[in-house]
Backbone and ligand atoms as CSV (ligand in chain L), in Angstrom:
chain,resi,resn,atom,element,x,y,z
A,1,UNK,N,N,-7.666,14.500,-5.448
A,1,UNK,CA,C,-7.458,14.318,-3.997
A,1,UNK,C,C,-5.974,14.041,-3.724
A,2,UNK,N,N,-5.722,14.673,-2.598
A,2,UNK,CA,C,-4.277,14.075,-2.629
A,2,UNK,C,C,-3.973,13.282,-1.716
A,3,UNK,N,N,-3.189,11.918,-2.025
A,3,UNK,CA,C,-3.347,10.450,-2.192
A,3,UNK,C,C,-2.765,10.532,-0.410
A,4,UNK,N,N,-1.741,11.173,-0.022
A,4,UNK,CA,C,-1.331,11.010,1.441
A,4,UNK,C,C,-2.366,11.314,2.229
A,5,UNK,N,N,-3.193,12.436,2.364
A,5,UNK,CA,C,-4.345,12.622,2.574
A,5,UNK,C,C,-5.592,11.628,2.996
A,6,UNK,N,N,-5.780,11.132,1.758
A,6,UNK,CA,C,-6.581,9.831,1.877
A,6,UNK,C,C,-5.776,8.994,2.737
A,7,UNK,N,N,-4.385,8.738,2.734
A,7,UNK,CA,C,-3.970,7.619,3.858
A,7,UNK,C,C,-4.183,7.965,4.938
A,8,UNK,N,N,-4.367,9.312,5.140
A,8,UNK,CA,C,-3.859,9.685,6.849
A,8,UNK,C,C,-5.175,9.750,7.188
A,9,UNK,N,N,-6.231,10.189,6.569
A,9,UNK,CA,C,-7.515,10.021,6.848
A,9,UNK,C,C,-7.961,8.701,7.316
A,10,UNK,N,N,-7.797,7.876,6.532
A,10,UNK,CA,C,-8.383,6.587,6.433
A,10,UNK,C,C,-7.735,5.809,7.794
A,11,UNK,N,N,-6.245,6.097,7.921
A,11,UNK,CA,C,-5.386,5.292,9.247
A,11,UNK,C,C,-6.135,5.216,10.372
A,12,UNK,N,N,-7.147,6.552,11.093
A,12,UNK,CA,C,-7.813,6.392,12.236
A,12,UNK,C,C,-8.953,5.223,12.637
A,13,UNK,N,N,-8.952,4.117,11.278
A,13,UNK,CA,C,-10.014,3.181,11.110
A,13,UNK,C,C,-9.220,2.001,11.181
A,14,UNK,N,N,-7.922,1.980,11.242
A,14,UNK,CA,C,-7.166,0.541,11.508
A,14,UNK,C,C,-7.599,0.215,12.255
A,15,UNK,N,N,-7.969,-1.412,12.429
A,15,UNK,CA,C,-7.735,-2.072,13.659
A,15,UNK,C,C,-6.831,-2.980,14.010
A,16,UNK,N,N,-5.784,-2.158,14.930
A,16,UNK,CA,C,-4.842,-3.023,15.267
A,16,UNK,C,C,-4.386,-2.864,17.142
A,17,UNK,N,N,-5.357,-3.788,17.521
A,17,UNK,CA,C,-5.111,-3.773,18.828
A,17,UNK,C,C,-3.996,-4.149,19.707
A,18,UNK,N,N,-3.589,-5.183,18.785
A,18,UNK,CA,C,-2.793,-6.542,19.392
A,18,UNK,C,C,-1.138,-5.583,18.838
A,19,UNK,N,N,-0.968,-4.834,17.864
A,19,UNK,CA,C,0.720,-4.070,17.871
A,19,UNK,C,C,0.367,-1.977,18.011
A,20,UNK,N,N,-0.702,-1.849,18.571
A,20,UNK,CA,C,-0.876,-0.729,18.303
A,20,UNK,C,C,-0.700,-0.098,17.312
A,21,UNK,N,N,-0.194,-0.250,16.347
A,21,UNK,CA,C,0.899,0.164,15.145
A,21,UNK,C,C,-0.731,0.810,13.695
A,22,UNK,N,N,-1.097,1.568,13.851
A,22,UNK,CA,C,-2.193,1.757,13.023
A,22,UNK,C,C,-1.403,2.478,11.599
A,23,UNK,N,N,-2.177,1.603,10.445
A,23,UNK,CA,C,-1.138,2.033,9.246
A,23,UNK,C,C,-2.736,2.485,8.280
A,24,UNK,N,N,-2.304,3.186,7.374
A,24,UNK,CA,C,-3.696,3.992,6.388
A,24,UNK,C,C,-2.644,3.467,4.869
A,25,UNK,N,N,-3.115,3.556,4.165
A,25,UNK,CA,C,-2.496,3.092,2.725
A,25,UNK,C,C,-3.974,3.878,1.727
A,26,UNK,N,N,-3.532,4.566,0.760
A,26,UNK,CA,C,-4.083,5.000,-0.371
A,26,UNK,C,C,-3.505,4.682,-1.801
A,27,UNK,N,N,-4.333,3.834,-2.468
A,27,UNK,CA,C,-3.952,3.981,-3.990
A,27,UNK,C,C,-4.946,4.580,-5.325
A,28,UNK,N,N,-4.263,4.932,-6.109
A,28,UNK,CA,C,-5.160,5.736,-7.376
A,28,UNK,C,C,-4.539,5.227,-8.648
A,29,UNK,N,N,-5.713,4.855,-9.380
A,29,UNK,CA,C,-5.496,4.090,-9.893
A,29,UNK,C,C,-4.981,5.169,-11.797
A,30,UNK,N,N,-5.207,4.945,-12.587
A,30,UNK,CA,C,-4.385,6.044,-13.839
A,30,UNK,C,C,-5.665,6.944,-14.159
A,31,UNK,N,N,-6.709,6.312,-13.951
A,31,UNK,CA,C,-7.922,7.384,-14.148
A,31,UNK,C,C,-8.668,8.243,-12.928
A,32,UNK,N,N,-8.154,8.048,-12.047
A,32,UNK,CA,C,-8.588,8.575,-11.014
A,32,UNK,C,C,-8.961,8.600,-9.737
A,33,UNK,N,N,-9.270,7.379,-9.696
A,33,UNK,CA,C,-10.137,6.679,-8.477
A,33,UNK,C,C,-8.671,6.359,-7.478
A,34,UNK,N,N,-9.607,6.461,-6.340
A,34,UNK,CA,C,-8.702,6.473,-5.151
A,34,UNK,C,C,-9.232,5.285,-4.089
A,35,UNK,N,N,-8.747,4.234,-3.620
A,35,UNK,CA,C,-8.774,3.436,-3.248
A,35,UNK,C,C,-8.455,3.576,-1.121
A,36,UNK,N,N,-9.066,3.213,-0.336
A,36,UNK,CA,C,-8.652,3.815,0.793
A,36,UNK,C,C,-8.209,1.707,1.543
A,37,UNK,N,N,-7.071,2.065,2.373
A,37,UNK,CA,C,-7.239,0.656,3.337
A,37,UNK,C,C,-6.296,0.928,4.320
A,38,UNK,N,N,-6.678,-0.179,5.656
A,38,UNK,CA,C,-6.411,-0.051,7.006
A,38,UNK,C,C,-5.714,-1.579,7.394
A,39,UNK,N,N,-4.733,-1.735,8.416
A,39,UNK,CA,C,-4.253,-2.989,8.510
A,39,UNK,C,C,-5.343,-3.510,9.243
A,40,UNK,N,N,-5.638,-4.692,9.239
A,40,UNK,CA,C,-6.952,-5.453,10.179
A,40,UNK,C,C,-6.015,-6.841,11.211
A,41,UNK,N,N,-5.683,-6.505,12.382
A,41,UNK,CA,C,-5.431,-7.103,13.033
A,41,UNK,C,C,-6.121,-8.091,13.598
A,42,UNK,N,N,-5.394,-9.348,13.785
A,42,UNK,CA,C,-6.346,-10.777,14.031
A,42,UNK,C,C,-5.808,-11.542,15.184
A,43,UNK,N,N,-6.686,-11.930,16.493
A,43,UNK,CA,C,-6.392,-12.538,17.759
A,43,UNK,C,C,-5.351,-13.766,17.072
A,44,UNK,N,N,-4.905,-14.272,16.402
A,44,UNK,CA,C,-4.314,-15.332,15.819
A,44,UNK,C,C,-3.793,-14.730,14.675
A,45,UNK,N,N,-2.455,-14.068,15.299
A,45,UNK,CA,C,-1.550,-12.712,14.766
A,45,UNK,C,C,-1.274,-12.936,13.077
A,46,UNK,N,N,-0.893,-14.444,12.589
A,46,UNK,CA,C,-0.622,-14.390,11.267
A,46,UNK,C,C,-1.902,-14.142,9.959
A,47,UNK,N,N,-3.201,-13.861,10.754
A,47,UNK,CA,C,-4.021,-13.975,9.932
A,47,UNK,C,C,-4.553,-12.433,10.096
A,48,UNK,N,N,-3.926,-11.695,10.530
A,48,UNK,CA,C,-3.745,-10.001,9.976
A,48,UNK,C,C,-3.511,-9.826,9.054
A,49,UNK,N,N,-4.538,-8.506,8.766
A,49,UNK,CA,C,-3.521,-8.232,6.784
A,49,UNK,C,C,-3.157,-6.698,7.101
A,50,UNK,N,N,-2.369,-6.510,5.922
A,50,UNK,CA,C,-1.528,-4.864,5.778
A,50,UNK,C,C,-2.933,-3.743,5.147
A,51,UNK,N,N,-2.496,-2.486,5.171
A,51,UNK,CA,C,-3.177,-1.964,5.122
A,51,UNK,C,C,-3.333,-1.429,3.133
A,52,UNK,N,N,-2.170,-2.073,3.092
A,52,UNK,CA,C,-1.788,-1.945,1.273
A,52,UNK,C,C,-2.943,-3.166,0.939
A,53,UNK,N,N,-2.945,-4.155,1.621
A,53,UNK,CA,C,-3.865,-5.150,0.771
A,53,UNK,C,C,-5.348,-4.884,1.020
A,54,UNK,N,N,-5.656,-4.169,2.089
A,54,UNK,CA,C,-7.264,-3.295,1.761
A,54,UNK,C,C,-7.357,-2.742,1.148
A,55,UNK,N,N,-6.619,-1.823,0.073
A,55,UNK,CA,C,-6.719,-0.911,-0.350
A,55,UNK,C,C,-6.778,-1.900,-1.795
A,56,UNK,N,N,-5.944,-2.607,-2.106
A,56,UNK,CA,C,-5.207,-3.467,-3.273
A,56,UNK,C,C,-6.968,-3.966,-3.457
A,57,UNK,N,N,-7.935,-4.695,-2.459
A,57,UNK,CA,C,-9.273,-5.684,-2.085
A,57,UNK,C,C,-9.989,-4.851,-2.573
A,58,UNK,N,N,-10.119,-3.502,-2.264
A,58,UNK,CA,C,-11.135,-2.516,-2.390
A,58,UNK,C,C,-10.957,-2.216,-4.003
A,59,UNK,N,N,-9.586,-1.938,-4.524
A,59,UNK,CA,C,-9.532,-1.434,-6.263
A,59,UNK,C,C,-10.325,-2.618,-7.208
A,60,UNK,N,N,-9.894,-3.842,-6.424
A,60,UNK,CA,C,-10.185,-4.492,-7.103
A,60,UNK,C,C,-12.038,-5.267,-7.550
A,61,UNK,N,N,-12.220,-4.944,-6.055
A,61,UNK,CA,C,-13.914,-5.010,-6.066
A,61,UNK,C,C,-14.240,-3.818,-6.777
A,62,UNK,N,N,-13.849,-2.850,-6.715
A,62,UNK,CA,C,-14.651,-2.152,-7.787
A,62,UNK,C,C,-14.450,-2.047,-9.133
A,63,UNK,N,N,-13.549,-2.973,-9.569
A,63,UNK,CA,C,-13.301,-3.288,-11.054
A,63,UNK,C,C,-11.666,-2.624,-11.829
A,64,UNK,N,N,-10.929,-2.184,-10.959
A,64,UNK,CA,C,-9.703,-1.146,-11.724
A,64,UNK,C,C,-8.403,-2.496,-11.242
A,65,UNK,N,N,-7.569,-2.254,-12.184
A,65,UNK,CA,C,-6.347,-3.654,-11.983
A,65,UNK,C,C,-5.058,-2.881,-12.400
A,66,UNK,N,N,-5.277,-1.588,-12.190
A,66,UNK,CA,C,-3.814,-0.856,-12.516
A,66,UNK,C,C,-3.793,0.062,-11.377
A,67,UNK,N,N,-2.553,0.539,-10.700
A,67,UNK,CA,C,-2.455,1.450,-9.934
A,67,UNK,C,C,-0.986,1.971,-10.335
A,68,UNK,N,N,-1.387,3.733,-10.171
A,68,UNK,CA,C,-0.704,4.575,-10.579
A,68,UNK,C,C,0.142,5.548,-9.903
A,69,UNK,N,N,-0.197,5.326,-8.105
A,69,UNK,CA,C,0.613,6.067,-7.084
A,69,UNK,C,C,0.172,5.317,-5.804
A,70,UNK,N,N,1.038,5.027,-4.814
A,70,UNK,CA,C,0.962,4.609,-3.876
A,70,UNK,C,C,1.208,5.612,-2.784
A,71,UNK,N,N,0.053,5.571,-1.001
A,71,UNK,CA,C,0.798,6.141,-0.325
A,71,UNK,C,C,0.592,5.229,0.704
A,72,UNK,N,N,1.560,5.465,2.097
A,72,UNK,CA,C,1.666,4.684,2.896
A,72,UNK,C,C,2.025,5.415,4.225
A,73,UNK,N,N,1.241,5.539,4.925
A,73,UNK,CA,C,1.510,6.516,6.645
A,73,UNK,C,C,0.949,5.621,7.788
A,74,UNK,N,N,2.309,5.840,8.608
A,74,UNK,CA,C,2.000,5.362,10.022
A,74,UNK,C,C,2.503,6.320,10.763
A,75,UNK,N,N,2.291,6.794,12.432
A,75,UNK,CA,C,3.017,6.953,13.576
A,75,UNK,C,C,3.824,6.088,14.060
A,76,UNK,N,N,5.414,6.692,13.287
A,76,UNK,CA,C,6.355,5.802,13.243
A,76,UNK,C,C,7.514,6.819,13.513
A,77,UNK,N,N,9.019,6.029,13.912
A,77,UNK,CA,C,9.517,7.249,13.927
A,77,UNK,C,C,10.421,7.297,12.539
A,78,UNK,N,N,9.978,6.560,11.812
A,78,UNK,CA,C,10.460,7.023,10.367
A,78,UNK,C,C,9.503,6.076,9.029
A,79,UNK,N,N,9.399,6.777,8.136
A,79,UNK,CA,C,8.447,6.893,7.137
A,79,UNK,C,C,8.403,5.143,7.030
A,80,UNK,N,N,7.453,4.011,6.944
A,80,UNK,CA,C,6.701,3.288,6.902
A,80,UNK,C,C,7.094,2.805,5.317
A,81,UNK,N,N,7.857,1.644,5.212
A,81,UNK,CA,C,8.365,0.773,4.095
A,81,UNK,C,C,7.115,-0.329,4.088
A,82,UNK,N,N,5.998,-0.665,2.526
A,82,UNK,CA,C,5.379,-1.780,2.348
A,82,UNK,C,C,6.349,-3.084,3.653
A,83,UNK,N,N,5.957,-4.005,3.145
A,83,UNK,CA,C,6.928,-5.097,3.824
A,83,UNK,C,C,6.639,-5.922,2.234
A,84,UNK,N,N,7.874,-6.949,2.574
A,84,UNK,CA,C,7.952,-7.338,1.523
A,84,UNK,C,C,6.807,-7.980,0.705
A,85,UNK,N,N,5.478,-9.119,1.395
A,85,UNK,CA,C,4.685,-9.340,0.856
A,85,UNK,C,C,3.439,-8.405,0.138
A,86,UNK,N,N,3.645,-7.172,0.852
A,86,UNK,CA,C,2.681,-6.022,0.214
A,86,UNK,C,C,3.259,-5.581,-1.085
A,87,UNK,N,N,5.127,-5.691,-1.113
A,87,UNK,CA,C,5.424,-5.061,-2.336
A,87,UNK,C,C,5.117,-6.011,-3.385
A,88,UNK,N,N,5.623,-7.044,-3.147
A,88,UNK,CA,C,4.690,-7.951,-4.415
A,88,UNK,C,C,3.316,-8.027,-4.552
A,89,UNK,N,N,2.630,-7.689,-3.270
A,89,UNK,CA,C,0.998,-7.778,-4.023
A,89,UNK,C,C,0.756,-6.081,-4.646
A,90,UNK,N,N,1.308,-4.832,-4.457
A,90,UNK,CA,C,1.001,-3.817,-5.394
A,90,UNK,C,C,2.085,-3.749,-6.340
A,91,UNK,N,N,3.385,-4.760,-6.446
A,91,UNK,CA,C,3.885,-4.667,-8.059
A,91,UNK,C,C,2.717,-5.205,-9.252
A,92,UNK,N,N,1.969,-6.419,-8.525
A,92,UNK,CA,C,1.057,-7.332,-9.571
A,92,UNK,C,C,0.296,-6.255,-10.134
A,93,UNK,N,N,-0.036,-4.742,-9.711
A,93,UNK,CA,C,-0.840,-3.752,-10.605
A,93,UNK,C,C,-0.035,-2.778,-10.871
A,94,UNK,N,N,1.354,-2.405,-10.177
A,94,UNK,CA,C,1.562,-1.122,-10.603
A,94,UNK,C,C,2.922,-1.679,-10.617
A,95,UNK,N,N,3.011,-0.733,-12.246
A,95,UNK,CA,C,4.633,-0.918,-13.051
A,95,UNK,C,C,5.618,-0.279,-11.769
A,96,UNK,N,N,7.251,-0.821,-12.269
A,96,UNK,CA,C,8.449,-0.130,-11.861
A,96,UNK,C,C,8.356,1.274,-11.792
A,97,UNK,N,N,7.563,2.128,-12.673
A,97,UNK,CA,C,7.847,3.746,-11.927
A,97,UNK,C,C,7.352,4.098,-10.923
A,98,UNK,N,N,5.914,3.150,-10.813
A,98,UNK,CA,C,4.945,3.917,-9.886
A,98,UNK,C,C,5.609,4.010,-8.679
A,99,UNK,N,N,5.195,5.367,-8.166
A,99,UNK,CA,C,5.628,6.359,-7.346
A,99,UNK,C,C,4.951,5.836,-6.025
A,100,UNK,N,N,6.052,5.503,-4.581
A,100,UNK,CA,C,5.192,5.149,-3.471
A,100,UNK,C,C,5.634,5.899,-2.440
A,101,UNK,N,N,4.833,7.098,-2.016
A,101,UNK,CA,C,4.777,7.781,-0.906
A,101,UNK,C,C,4.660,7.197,0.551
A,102,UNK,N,N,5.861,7.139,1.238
A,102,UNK,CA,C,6.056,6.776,2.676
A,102,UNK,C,C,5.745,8.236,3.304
A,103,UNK,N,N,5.262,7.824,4.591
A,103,UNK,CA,C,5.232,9.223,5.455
A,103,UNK,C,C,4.986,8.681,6.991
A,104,UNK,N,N,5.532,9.372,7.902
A,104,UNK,CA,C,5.308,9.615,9.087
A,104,UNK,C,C,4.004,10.563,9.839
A,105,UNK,N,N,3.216,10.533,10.143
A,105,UNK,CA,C,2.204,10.988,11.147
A,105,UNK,C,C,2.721,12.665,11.367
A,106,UNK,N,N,4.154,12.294,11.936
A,106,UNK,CA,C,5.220,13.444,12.019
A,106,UNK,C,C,5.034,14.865,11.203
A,107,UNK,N,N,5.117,14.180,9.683
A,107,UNK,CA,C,5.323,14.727,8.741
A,107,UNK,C,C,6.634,14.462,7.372
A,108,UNK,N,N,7.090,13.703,7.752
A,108,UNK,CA,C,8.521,13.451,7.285
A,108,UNK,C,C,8.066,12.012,6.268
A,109,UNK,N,N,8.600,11.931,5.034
A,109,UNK,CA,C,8.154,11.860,4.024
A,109,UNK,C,C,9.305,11.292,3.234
A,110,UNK,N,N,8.757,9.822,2.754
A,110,UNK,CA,C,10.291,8.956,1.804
A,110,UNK,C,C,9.495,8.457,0.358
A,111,UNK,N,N,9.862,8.672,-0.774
A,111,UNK,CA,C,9.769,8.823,-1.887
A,111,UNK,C,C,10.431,8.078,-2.672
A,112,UNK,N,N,9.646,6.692,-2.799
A,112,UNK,CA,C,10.966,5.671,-3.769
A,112,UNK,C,C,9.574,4.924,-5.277
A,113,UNK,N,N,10.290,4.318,-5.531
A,113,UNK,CA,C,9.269,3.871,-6.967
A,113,UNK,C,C,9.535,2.560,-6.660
A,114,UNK,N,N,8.439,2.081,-7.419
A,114,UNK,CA,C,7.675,0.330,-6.928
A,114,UNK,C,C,9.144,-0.464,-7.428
A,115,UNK,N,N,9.891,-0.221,-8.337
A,115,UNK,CA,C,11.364,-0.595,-8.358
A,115,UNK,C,C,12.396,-0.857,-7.693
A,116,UNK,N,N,12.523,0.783,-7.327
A,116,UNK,CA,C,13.213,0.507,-6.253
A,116,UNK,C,C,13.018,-0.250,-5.187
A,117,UNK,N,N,11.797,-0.132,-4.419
A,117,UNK,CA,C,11.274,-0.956,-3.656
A,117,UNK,C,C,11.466,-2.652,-3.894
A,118,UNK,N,N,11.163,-3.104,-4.816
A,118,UNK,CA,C,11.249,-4.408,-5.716
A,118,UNK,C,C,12.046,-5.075,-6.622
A,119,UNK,N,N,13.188,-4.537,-6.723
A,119,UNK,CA,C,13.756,-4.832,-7.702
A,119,UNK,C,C,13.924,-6.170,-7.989
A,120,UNK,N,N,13.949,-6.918,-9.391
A,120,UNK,CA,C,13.935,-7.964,-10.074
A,120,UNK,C,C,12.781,-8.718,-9.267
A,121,UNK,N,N,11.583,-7.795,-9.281
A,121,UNK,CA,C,10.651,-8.455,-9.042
A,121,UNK,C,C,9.986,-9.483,-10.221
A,122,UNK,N,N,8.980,-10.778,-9.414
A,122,UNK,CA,C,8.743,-12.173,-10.141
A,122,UNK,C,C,7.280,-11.217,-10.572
A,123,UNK,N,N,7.211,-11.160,-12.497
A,123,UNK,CA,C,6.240,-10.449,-12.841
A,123,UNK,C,C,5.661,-11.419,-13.498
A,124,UNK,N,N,4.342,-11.395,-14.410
A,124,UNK,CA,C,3.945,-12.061,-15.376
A,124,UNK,C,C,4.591,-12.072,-16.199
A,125,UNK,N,N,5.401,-11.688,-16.805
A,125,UNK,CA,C,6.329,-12.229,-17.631
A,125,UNK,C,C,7.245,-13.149,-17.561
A,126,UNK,N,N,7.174,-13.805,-16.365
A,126,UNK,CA,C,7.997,-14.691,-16.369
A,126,UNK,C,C,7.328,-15.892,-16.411
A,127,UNK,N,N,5.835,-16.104,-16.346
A,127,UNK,CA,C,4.797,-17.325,-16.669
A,127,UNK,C,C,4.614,-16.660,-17.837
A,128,UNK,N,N,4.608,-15.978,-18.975
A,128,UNK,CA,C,4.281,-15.869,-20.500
A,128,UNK,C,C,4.946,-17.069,-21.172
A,129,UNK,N,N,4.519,-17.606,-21.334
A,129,UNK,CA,C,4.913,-18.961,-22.600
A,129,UNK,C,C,5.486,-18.157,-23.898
A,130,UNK,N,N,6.520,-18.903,-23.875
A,130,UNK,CA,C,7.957,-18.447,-24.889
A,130,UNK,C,C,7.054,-18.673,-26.211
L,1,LIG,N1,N,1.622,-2.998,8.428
L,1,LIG,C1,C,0.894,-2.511,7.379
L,1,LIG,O1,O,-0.344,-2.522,7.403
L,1,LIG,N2,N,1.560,-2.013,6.311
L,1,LIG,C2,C,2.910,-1.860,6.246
L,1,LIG,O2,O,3.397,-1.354,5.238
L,1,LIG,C3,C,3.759,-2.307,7.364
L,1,LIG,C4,C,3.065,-3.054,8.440
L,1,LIG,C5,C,0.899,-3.479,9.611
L,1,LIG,C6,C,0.895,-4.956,9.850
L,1,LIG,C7,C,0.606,-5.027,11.338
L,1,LIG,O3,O,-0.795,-4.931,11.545
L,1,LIG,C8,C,1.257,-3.764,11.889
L,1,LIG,O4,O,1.463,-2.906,10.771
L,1,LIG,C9,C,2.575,-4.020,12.599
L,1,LIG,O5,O,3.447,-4.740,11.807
């Protein structure tokens, strides 16, 4: 399946009343499985979540703890960056290469790796006992 696809599909199920701003997020994990999530907007604005951490809720209820490509689409007028707390909750499964597809509704399309995105991100390795 291809992973932007699943985001842009899935985006028409956001609920976000309160910023209009409807975001779709798809992840797949190294064997296959494709993970779908929507931002869920909340009358008591800080208790909204992103649409990366439905998707992150969903891999994980069904048992997978690695992810292997990220995508991320909104109607925006330019391709849709995690925010910073989403990039640390999909570094905790997916290494520095993994690949995270931004896109616009538009069509227009930004292409960076969980690295770039993160750099000198706080990993488990830094709680590993010496
Ligand atoms: N949002 C996401 O779901 N993912 C992102 O990567 C950026 C922002 C949501 C949060 C909020 O519901 C709306 O977009 C506006 O910030």
């Amino acid at each position: 399946m291809d992973l932007l696809s699943a985001a842009r599909d899935v985006r028409e199920m956001a609920y976000a009343p309160y910023s209009n701003f409807k975001v779709g997020a798809a992840i797949r994990t190294p064997s296959g499985e494709v993970f779908q999530g929507v931002n869920v907007e909340n009358v008591a604005y800080p208790e909204g979540t992103c649409a990366e951490a439905g998707a992150i809720a969903a891999m994980v209820a069904a048992g997978y703890t690695e992810i292997a490509e990220v995508a991320v689409i909104a109607d925006a007028p330019l391709p849709v960056t995690p925010c910073g707390g989403c990039r640390q909750k999909l570094r905790e499964f997916a290494k520095s290469d993994v690949k995270v597809t931004m896109a616009t509704t538009a069509g227009e399309t930004l292409v960076m790796t969980m690295g770039e995105l993160l750099p000198g991100a706080f990993t488990q390795e830094h709680i590993d006992e010496g």
